[in-house]
C-alpha positions in Angstrom: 58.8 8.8 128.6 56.0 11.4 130.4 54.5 13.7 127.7 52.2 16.6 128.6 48.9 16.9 126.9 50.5 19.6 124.4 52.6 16.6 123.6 55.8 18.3 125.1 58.1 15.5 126.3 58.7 16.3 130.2 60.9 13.3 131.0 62.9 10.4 129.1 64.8 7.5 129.6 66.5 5.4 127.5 66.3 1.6 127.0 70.4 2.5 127.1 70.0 3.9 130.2 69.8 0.7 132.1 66.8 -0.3 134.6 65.3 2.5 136.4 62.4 5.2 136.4 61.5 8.1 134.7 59.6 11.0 137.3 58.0 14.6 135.8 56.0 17.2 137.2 52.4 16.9 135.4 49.9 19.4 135.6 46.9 17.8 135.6 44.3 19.8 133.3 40.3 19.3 132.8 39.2 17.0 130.0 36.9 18.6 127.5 35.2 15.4 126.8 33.2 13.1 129.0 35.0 9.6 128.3 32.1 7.0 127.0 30.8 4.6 129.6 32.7 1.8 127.3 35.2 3.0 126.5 37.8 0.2 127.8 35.6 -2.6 126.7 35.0 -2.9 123.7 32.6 -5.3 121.6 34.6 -8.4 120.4 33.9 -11.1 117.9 33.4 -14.7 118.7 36.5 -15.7 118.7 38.0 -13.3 121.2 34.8 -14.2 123.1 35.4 -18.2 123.2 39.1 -17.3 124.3 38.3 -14.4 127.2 35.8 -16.8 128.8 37.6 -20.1 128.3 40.6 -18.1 130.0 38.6 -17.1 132.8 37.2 -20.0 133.4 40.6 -21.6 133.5 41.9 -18.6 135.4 39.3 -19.5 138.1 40.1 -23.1 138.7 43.9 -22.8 138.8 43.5 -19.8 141.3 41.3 -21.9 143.5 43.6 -24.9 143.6 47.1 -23.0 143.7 46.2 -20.0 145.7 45.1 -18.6 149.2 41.3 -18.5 149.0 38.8 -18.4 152.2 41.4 -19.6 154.8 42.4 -22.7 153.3 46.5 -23.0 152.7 47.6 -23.1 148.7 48.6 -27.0 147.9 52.0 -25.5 146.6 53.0 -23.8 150.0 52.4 -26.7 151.8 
């Protein structure tokens, strides 16, 4: 679904509808606010602090050991 900032609905497609894509004509307008500097990042507890940074941490040694980094060939592609 593409809705306008008015909320108008300009295009739709049904989960019935099968795969596929929606396309409207948007008019892009100014914003009247400035959007905070943090806006996508919020604060988060310590729990969702242990589990982003044990994540990324894990994220960054399975990327260096199954993927393309610095020349050298991933392990599974060989």
């Amino acid at each position: 679904m593409i809705v306008n900032a008015k909320g108008e609905v300009l295009a739709v497609r049904d989960r019935l509808d099968g795969p596929g894509i929606v396309m409207g004509d948007v008019v892009p307008a100014p914003t009247k606010q400035q959007v905070p500097y943090h806006f996508w990042l919020h604060k988060k507890g310590p729990l969702p602090a242990f589990a982003w940074n044990y994540q990324r941490l894990h994220g960054k040694r399975w990327y260096s050991k199954y993927m393309v980094t610095s020349g050298k060939t991933a392990s599974w592609r060989n």
